[in-house]
N, CA, C and O atoms as a DFTB+ gen file, in Angstrom:
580 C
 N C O
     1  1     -47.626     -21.518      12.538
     2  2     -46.594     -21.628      11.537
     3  2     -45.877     -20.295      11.344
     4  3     -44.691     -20.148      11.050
     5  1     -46.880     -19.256      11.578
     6  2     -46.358     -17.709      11.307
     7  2     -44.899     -17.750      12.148
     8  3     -43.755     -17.586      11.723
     9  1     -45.468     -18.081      13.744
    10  2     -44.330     -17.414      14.802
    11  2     -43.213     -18.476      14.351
    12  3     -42.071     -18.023      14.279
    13  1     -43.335     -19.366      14.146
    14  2     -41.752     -20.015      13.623
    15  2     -41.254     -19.970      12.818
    16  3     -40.210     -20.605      12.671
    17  1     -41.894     -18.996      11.672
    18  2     -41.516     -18.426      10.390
    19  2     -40.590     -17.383      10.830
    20  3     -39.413     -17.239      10.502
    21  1     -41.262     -16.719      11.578
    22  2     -40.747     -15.603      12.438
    23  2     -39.405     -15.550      13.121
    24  3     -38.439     -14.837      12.849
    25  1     -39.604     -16.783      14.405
    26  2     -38.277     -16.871      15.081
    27  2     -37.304     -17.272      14.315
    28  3     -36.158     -16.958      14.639
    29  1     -37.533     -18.062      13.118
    30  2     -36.324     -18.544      12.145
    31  2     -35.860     -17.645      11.545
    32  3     -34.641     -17.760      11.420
    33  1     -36.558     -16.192      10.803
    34  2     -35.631     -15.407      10.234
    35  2     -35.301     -14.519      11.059
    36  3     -34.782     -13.543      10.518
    37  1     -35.449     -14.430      12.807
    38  2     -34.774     -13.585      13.534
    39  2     -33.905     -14.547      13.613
    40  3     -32.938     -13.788      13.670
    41  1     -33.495     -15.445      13.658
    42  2     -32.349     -16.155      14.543
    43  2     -31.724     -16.084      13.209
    44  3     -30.618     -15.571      13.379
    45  1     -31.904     -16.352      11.986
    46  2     -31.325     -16.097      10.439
    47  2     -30.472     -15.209      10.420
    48  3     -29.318     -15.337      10.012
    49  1     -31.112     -13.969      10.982
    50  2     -30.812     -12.284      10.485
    51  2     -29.552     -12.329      11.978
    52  3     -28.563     -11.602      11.894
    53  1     -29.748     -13.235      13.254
    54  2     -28.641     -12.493      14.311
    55  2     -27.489     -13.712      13.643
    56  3     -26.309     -13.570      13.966
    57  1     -27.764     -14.571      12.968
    58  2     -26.378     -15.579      12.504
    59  2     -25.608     -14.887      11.625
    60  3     -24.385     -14.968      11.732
    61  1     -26.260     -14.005      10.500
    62  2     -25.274     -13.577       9.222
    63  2     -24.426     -12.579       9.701
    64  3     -23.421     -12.294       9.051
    65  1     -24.686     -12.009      10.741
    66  2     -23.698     -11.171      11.169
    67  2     -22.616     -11.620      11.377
    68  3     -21.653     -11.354      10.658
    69  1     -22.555     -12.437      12.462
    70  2     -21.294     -12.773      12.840
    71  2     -20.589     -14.058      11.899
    72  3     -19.517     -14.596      12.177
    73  1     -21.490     -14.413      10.693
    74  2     -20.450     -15.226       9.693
    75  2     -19.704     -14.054       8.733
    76  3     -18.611     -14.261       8.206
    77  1     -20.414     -12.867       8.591
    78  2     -19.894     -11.656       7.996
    79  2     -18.550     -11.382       8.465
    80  3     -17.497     -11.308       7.832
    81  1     -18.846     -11.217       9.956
    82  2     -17.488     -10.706      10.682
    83  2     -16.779     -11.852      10.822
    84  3     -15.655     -11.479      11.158
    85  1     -16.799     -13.291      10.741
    86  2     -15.765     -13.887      11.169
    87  2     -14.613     -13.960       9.280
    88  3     -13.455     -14.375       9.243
    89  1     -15.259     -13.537       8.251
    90  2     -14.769     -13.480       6.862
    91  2     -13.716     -12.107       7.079
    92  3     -12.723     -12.158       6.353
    93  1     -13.791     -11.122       7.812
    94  2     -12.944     -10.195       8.480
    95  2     -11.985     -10.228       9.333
    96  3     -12.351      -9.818      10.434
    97  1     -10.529     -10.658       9.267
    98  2     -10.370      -9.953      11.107
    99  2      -8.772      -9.744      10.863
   100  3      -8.598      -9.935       9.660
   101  1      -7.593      -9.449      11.456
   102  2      -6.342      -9.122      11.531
   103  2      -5.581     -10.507      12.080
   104  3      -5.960     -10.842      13.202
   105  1      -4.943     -11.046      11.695
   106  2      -3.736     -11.675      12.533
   107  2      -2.535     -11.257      13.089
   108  3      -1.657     -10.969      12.276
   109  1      -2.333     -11.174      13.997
   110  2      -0.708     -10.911      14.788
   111  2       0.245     -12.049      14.707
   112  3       0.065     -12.922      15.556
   113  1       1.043     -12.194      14.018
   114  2       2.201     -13.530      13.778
   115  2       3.455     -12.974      14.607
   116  3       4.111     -12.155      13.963
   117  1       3.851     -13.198      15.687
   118  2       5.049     -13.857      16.260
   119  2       6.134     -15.335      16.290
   120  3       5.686     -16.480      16.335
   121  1       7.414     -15.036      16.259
   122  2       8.220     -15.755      16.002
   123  2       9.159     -15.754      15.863
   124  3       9.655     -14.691      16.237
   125  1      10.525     -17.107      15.090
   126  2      11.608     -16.914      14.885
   127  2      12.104     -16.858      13.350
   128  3      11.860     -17.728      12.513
   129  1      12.726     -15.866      13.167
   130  2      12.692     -15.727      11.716
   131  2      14.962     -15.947      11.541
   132  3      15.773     -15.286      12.189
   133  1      15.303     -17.050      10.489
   134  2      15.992     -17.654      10.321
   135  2      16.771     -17.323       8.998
   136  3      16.309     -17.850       7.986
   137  1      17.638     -16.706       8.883
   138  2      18.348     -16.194       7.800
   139  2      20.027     -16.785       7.757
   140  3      20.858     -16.614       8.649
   141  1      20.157     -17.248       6.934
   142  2      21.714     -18.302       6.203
   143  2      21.733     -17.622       4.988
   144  3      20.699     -17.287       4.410
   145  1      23.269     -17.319       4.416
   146  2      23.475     -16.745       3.615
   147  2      25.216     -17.669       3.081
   148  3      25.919     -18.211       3.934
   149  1      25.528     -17.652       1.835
   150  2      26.667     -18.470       1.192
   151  2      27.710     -17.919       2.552
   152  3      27.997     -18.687       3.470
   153  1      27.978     -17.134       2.521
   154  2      29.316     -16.250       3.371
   155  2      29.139     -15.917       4.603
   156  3      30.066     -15.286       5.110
   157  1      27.955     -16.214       5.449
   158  2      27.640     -15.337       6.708
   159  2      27.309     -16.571       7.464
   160  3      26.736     -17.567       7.023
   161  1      27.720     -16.376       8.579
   162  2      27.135     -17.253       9.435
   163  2      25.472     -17.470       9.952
   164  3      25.068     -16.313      10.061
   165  1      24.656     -18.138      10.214
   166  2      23.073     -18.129      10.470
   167  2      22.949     -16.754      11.075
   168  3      23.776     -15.855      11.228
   169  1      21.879     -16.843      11.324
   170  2      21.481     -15.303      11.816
   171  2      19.874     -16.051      12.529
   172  3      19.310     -16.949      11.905
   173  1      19.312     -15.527      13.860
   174  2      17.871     -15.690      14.091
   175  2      17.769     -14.359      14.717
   176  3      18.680     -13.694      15.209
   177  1      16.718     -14.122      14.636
   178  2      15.751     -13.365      15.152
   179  2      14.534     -13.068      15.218
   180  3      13.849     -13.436      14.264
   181  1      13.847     -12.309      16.348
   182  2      12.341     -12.720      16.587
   183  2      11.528     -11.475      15.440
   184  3      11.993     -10.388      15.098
   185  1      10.529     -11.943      15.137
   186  2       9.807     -11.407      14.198
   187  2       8.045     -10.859      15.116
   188  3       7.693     -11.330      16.197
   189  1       7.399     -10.028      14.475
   190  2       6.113      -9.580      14.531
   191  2       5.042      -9.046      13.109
   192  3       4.924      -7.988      12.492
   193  1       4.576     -10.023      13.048
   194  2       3.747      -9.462      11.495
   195  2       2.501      -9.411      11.987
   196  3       1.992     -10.058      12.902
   197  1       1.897      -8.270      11.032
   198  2       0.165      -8.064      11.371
   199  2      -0.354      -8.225      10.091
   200  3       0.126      -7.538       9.189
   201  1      -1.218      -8.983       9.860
   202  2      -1.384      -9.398       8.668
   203  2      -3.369      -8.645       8.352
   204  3      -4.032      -8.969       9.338
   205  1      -4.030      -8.041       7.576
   206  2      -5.139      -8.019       7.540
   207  2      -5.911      -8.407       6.549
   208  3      -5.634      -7.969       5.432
   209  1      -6.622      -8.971       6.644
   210  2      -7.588     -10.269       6.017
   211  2      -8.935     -10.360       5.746
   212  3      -9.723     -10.559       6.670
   213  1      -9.394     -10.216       4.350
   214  2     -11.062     -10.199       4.172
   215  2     -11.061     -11.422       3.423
   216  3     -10.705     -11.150       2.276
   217  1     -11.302     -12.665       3.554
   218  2     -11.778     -13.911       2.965
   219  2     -12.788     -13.104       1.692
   220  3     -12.629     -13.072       0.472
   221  1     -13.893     -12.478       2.599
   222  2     -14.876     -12.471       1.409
   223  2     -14.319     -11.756      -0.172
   224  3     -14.569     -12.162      -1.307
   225  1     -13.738     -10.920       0.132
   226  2     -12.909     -10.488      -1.139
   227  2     -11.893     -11.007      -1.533
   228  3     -11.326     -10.458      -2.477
   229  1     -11.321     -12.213      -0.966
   230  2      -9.889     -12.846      -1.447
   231  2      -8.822     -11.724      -1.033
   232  3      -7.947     -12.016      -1.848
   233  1      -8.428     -10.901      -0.491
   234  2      -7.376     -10.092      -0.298
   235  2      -6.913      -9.579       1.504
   236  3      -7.485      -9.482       2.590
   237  1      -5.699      -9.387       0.997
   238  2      -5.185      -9.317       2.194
   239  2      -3.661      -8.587       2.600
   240  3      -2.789      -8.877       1.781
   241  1      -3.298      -7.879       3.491
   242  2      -2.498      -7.090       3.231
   243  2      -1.534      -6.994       5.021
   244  3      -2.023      -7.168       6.137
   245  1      -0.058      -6.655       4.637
   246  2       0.831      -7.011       5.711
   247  2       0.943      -5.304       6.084
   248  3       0.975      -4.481       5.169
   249  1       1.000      -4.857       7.656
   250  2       2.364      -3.799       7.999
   251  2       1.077      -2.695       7.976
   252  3      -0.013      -2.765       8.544
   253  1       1.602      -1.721       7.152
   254  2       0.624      -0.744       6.671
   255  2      -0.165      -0.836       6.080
   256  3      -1.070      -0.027       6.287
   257  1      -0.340      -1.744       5.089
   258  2      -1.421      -2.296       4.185
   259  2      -1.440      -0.771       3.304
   260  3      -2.220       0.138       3.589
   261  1      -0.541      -0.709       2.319
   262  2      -0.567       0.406       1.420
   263  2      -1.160      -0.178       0.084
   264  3      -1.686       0.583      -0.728
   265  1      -1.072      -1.540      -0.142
   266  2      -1.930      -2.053      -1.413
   267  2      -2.220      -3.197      -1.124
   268  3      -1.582      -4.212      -1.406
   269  1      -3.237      -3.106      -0.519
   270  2      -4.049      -5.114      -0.896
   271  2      -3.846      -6.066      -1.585
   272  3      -4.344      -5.773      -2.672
   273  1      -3.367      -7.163      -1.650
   274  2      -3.295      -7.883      -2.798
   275  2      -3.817      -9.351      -2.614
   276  3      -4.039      -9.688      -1.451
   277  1      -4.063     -10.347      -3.693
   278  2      -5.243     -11.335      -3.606
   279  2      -4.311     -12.733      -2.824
   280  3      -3.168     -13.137      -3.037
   281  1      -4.889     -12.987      -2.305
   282  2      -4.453     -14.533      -1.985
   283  2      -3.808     -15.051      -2.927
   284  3      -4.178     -14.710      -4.050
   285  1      -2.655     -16.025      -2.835
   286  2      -2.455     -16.951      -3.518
   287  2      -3.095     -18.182      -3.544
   288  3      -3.375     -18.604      -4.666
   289  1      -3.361     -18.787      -2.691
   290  2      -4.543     -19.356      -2.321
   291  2      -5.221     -19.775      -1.136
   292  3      -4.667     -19.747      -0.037
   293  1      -6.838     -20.309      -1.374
   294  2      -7.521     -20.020       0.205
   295  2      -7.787     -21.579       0.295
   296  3      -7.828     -22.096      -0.822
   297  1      -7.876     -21.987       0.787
   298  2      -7.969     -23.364       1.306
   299  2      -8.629     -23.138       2.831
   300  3      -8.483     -22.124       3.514
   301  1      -9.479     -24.475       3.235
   302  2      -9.917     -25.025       4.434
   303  2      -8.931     -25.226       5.028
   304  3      -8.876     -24.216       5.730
   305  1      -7.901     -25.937       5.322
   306  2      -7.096     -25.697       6.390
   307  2      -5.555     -24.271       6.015
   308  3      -4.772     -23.786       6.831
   309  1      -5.634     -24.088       4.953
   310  2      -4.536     -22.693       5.164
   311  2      -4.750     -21.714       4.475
   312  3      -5.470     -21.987       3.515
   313  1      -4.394     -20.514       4.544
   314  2      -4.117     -19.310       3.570
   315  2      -2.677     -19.028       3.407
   316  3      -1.802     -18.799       4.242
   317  1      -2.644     -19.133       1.603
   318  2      -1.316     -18.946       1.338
   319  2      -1.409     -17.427       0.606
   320  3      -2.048     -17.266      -0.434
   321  1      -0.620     -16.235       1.349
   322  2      -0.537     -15.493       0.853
   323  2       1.030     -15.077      -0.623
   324  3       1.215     -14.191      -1.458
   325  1       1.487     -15.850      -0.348
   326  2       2.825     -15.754      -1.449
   327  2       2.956     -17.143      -1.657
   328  3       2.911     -18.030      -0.804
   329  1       3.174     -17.275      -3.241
   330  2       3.746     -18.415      -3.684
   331  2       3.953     -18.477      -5.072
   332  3       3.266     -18.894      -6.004
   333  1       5.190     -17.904      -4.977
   334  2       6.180     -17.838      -6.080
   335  2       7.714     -18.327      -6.136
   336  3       8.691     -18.236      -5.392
   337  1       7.428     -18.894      -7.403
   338  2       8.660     -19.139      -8.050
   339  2       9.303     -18.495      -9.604
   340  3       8.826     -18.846     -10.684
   341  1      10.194     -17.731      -9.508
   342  2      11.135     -17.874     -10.724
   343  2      12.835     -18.342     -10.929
   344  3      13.739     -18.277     -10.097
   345  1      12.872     -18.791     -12.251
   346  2      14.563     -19.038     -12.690
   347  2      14.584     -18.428     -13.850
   348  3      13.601     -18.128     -14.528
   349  1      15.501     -18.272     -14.047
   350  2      16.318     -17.070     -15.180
   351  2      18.214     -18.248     -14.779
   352  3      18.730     -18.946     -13.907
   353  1      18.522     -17.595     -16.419
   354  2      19.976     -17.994     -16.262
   355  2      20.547     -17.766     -14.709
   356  3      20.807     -18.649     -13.892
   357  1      20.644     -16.594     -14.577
   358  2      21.178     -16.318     -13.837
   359  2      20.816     -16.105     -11.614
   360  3      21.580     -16.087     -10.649
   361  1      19.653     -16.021     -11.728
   362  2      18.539     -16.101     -10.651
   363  2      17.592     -17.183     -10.234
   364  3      16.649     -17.304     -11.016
   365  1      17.588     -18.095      -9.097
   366  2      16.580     -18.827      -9.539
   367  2      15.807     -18.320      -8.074
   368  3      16.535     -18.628      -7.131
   369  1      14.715     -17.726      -7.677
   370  2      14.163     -17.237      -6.380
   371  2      12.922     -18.344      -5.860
   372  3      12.743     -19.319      -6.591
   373  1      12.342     -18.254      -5.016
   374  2      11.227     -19.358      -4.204
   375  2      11.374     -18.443      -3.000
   376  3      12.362     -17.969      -2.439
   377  1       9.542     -18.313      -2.704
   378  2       9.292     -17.756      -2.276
   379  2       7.969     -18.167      -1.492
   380  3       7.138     -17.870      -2.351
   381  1       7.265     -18.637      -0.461
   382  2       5.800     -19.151       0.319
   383  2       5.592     -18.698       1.379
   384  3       6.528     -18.769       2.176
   385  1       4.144     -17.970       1.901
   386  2       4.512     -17.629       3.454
   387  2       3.036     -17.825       3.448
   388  3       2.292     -17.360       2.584
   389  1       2.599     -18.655       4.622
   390  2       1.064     -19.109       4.565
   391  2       1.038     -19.051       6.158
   392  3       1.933     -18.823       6.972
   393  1      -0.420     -19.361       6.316
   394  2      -0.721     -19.756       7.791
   395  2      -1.682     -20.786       7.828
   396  3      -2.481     -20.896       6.899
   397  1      -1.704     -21.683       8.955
   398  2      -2.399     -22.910       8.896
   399  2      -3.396     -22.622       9.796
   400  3      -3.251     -22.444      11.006
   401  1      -4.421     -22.582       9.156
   402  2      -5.759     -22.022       9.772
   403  2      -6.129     -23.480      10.550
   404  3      -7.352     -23.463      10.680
   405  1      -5.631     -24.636      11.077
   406  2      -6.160     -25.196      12.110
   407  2      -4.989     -25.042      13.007
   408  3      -5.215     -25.773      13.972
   409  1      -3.929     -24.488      13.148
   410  2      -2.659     -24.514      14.117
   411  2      -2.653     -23.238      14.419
   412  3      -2.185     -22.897      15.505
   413  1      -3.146     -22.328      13.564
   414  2      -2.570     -20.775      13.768
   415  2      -0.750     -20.598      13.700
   416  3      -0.127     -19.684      14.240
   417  1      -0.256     -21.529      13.034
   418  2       0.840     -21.444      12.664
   419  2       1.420     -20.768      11.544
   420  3       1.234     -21.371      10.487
   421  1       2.170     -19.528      11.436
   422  2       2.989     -18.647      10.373
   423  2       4.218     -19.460       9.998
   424  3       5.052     -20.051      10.684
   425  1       4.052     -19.292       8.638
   426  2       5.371     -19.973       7.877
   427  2       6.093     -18.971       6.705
   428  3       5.407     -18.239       5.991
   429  1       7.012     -19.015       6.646
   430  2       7.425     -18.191       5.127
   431  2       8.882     -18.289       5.180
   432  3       9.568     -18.127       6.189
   433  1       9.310     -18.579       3.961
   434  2      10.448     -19.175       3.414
   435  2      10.567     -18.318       2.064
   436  3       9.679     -18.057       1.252
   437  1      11.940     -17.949       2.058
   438  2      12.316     -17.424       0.529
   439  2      13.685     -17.415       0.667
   440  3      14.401     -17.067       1.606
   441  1      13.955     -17.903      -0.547
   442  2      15.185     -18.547      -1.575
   443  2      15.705     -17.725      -2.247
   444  3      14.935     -16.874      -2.692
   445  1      16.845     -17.626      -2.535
   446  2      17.640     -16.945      -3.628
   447  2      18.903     -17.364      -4.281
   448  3      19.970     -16.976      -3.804
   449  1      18.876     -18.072      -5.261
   450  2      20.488     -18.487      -5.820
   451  2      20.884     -17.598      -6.916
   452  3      20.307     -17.598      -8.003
   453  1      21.777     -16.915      -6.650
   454  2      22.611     -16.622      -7.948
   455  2      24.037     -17.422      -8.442
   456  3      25.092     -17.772      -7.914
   457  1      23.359     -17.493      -9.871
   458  2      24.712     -17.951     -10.684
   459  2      25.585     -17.086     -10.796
   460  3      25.244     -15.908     -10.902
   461  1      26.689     -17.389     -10.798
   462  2      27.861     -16.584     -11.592
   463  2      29.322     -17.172     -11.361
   464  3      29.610     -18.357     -11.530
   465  1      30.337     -16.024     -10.888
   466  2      31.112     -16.614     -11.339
   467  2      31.341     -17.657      -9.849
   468  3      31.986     -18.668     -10.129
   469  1      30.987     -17.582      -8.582
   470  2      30.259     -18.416      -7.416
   471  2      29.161     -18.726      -7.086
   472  3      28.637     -17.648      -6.802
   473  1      28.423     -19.522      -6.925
   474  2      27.000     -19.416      -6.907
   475  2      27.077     -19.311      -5.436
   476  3      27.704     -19.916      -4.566
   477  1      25.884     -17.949      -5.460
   478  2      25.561     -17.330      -3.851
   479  2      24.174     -17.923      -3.696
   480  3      23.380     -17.897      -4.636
   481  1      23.824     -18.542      -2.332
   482  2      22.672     -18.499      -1.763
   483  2      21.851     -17.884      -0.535
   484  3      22.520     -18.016       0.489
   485  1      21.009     -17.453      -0.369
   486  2      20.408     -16.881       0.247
   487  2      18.797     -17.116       1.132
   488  3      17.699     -16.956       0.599
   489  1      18.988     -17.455       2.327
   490  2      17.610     -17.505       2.652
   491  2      17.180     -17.260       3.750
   492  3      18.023     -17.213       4.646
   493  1      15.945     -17.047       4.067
   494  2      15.239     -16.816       5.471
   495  2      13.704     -17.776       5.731
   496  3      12.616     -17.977       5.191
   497  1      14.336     -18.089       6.695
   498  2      13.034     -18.841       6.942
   499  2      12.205     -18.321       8.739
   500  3      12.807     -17.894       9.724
   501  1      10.679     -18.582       8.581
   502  2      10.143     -17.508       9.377
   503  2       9.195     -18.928      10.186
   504  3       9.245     -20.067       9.720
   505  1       8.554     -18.645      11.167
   506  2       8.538     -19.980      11.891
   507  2       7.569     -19.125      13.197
   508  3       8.207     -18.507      14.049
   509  1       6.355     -19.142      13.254
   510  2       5.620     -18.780      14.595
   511  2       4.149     -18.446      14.852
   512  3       3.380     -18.759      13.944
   513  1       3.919     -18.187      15.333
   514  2       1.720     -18.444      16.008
   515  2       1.710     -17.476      15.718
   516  3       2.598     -16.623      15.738
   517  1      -0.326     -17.414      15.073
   518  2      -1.087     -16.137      14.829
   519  2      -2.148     -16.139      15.854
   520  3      -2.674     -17.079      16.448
   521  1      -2.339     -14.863      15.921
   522  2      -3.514     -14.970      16.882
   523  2      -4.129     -13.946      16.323
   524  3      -3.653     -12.974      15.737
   525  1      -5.723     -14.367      16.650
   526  2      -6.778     -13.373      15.287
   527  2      -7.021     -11.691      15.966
   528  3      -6.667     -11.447      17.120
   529  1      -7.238     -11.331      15.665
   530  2      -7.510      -9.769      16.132
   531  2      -8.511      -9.001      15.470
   532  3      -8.601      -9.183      14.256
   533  1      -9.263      -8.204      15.989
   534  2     -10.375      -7.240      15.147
   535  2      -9.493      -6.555      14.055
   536  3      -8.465      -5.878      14.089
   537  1     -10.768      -7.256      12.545
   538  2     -10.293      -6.490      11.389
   539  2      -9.849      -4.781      11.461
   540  3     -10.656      -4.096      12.089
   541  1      -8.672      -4.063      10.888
   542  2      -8.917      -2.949      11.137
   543  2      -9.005      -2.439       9.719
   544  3      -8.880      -1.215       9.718
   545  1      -9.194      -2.993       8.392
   546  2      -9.757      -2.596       7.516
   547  2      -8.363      -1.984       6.647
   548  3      -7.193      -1.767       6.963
   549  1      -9.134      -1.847       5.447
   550  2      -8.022      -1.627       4.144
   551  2      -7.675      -0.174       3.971
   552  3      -8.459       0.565       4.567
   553  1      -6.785       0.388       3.366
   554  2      -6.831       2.053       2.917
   555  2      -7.989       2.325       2.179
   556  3      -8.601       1.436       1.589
   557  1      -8.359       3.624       2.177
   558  2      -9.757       4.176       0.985
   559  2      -7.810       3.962      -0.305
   560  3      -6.611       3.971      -0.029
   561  1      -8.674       3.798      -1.688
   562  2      -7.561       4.126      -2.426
   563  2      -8.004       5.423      -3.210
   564  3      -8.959       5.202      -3.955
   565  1      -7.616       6.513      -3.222
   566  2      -7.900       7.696      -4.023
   567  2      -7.535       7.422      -5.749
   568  3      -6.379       7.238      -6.129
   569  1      -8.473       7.432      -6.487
   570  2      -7.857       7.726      -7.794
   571  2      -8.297       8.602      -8.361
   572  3      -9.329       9.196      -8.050
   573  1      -7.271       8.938      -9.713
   574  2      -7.770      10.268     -10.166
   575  2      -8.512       9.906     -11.568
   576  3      -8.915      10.753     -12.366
   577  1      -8.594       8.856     -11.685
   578  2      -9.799       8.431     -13.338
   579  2      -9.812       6.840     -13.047
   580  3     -10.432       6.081     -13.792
């Protein structure tokens, strides 16, 4: 009974590792990113985002990663990192950019109407595959209190 006590918490101790590390890792998002504006004609162009990602802490951070910030939300099939909306008289903005953790598909869309004396609109929409990459980890943050 000992030795299978045994082999179970070695095989225990080599599993938590790599569920540790798979709660870690970077995404690379490529794609076509889609911008229409009231006055301008469409606009596309190709995009590259690096996105870095710790599930276990809820946070996650784009580019340089100069401040971490929390999920909007985590779900089994996606992570939505933005999802906001505001209106004001004069502003009404929308804003979502997620990835579909069974497609590896990048999405993000943001809105902008202003009222006035024309109402202007504004938007870009972003459209393309992630592929996972070794976590490369968050900034130390220095504070002074």
């Amino acid at each position: 009974m000992k030795r299978y006590q045994a082999l179970f918490l070695g095989i225990a101790a080599l599993a938590a590792p790599a569920n540790a590390a798979s709660e870690q890792f970077n995404l690379l998002c490529t794609g076509t990113m889609t911008e229409t504006s009231t006055f301008s004609p469409d606009k596309a162009s190709q995009y590259q985002k690096e996105f870095r990602i710790d599930l276990a802490s809820g946070r996650w951070c784009e580019g340089e990663c100069k401040r971490p910030s929390n999920f909007a939300t985590v779900e089994a099939d996606r992570l939505v990192f933005i999802d906001h909306e505001d209106e004001t008289k004069t502003l009404d903005s929308r804003s979502l950019e997620m990835v579909d953790r069974t497609t590896g598909k990048h999405s993000s869309y943001v809105m902008v109407i202003a009222y006035g004396r024309q109402k202007l609109t504004s938007s870009s929409v972003s459209e393309g595959d992630c592929e996972i990459r070794p976590f490369s980890g968050f900034p130390e943050v220095v504070t002074k209190f």
